[in-house]
C-alpha positions as CSV (number, residue, x, y, z in Angstrom):
1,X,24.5,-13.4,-75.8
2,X,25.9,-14.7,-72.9
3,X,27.3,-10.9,-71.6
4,X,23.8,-10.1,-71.8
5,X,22.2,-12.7,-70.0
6,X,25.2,-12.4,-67.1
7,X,23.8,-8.4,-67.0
8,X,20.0,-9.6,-67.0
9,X,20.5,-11.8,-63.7
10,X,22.8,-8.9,-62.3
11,X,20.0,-6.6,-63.1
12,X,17.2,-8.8,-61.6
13,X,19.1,-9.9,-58.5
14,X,19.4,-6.3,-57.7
15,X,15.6,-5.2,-58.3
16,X,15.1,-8.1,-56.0
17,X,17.2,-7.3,-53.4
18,X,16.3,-3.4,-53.2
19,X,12.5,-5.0,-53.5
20,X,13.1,-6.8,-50.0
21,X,14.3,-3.4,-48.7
22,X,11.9,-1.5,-49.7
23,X,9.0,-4.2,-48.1
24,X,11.2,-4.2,-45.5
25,X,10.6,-0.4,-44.8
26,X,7.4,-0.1,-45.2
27,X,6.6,-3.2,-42.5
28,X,6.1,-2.2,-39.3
29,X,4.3,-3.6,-36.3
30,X,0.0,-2.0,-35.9
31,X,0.1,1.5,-34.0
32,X,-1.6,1.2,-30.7
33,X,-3.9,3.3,-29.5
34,X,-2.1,5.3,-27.0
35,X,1.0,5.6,-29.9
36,X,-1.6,7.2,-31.9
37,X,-2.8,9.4,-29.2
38,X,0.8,10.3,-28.3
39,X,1.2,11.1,-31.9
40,X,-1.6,13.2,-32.6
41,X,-2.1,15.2,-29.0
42,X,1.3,14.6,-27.5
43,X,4.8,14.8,-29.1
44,X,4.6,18.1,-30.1
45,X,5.5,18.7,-26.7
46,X,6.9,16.0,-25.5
47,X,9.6,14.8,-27.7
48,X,13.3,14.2,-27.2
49,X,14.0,17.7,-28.2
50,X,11.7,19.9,-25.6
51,X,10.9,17.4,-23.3
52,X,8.1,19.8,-21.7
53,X,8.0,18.6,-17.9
54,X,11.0,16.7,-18.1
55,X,8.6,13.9,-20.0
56,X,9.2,12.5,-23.5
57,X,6.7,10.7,-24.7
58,X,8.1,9.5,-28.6
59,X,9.6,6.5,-28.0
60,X,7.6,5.2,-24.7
61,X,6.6,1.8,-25.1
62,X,3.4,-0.1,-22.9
63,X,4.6,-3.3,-23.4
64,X,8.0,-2.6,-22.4
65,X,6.1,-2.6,-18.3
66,X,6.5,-6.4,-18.1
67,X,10.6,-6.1,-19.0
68,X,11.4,-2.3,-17.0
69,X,9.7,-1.8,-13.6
70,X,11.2,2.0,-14.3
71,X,8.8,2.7,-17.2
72,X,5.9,2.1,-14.2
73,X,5.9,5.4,-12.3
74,X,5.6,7.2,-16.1
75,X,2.7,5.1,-17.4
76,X,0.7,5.7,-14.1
77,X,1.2,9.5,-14.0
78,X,0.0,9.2,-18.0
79,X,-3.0,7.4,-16.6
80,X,-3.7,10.2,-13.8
81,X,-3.1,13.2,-16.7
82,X,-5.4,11.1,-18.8
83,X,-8.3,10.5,-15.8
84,X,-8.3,13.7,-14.9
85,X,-8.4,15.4,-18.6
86,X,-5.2,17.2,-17.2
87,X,-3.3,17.1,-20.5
88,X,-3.2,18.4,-23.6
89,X,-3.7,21.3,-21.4
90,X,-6.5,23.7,-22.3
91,X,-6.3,25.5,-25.5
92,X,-4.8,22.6,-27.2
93,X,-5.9,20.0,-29.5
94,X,-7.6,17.2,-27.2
95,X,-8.8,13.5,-28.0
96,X,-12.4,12.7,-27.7
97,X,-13.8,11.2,-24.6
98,X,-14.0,8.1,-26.2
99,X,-10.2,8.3,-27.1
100,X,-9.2,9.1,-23.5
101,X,-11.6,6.1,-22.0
102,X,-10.2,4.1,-24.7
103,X,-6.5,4.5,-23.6
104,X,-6.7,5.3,-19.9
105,X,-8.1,1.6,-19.7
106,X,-5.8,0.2,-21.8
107,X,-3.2,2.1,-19.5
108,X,-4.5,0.7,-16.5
109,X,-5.2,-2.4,-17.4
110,X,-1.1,-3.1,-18.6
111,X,0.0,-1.6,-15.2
112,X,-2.6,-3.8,-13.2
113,X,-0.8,-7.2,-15.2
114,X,2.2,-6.3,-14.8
115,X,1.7,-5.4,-11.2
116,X,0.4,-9.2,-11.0
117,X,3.3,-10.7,-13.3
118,X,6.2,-9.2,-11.0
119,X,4.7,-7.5,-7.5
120,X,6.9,-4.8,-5.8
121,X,5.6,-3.7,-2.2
122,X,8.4,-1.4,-2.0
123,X,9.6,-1.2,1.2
124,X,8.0,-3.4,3.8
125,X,7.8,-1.2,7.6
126,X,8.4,-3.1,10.6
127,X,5.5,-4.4,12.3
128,X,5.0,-2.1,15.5
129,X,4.7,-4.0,18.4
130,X,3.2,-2.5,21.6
131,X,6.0,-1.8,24.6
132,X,5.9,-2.7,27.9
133,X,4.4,0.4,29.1
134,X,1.8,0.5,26.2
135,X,1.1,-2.7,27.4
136,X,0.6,-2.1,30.9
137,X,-1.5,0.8,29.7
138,X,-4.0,-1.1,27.6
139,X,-4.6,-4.1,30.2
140,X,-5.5,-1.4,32.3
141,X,-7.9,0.6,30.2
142,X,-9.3,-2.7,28.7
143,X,-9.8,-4.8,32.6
144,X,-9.4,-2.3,35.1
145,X,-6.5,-4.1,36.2
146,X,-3.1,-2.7,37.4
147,X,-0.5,-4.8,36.7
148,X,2.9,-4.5,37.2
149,X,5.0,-4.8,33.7
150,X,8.4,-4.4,35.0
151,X,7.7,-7.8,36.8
152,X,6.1,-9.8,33.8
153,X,8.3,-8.7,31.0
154,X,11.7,-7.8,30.2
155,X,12.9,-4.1,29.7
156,X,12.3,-3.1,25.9
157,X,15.4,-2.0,23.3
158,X,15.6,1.5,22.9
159,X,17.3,3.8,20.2
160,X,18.0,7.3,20.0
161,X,16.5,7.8,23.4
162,X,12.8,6.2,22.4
163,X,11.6,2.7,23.7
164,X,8.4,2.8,21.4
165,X,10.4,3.1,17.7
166,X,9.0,-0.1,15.7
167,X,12.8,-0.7,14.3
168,X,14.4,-1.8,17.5
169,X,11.1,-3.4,19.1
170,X,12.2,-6.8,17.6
171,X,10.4,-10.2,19.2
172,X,12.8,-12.9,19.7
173,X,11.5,-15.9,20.7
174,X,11.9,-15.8,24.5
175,X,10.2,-12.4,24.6
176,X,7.2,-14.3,23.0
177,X,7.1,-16.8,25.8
178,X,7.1,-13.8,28.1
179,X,4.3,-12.0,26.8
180,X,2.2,-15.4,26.3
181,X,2.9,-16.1,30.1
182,X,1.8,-12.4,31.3
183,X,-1.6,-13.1,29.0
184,X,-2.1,-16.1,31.0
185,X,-1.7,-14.8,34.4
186,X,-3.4,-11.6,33.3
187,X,-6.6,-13.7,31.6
188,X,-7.0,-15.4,34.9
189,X,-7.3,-12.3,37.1
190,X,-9.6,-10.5,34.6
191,X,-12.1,-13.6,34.4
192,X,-11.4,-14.6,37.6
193,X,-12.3,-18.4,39.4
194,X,-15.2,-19.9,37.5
195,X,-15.1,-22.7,39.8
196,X,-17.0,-20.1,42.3
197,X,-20.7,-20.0,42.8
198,X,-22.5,-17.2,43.1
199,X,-23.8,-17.0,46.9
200,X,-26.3,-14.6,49.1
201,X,-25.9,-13.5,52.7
202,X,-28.8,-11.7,55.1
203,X,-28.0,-9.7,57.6
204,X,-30.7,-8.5,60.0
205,X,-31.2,-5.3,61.8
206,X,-32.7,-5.0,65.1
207,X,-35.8,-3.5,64.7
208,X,-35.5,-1.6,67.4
209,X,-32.7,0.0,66.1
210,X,-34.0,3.0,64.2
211,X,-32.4,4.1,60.4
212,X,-34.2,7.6,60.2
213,X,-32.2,9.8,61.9
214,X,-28.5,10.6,62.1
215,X,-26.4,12.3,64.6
216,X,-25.8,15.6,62.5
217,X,-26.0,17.0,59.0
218,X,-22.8,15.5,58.0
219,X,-23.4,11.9,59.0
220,X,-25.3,9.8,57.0
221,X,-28.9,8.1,58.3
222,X,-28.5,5.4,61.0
223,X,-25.6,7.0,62.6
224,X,-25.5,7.1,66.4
């Protein structure tokens, strides 16, 4: 009696346990959308084993953009093949509009939070800053003025032979001083004194003095 009772809880420990495996198995997280597209349209090709285009699309993830910055560049060329109706390519099986829509904006819309959670500008290029002869140049063709910039402002930095390569135009302080003391003298010649009123002169001719004729063909009238 007791033997069989010890072999009954044995027995119904173990249909338990393999029960839990088995509803263990068969649990897995909802497929998404573009895992069902991927499925369906995709993997044939791109799988671990052909990787067609150097792409393997079985195990991508979407959510895995807000943990791997790498995983960005292949979602947004997905998105571009989906846009553009690029892939499957023609002959194959294809989704329905509705399917592409459907995942292209789900797509886009991941990259766009992550892109908002974590920004990367990539590499930020060095503002570009006018040289001294650009400088010179531009107050000319803006005022008419000719100024002199080898007195107003310092020589520029120069590498491999160029003065006008953004990299080595840096602007320390005391260069901005400069350039904000040439505006000021420059700003003053171009408006020139306000404090000046505008005023009129006559001058009279002696009427006697005729203007309609000249001494030859090459003068001009009123030459004598």
């Amino acid at each position: 009696m007791t033997a069989k009772r010890g072999v009954f809880l044995v027995g119904f420990a173990v249909a338990a346990t393999s029960g839990g495996s088995v509803l263990a198995q068969t649990t897995s997280a909802p497929v998404t959308p573009e895992r069902a597209m991927f499925s369906d349209y995709c993997v044939v090709c791109h799988n671990d084993m052909r990787v067609t285009g150097g792409l393997s699309l079985e195990h991508v993830d979407l959510s895995r953009l807000a943990v791997d910055a790498d995983e960005t560049e292949v979602w947004e060329n997905i998105a571009r093949k989906l846009r553009t109706r690029a892939m499957p390519p023609p002959g194959r099986q294809r989704p329905s509009e509705s399917q592409y829509e459907a995942v292209a904006a789900r797509v886009e819309t991941e990259l766009d939070d992550a892109a908002e959670a974590a920004p990367n500008p990539g590499r930020r290029p060095a503002v570009h800053r006018l040289n001294r002869a650009e400088y010179t140049n531009t107050i000319r063709d803006l005022f008419a003025l000719e100024v002199d910039g080898a007195v107003l402002l310092p020589a520029d930095d120069s590498g491999y032979g160029f003065d006008n390569i953004a990299d080595v135009l840096s602007v320390s302080p005391m260069l901005t001083e400069r350039y904000l003391s040439a505006a000021r003298k420059i700003s003053r010649l171009a408006v020139g004194d306000l404090s000046l009123a505008p005023s009129t002169e006559i001058f009279e001719v002696n009427k006697y003095l005729h203007q309609d004729a000249r001494v030859s063909e090459d003068l001009p009238f009123g030459s004598r």
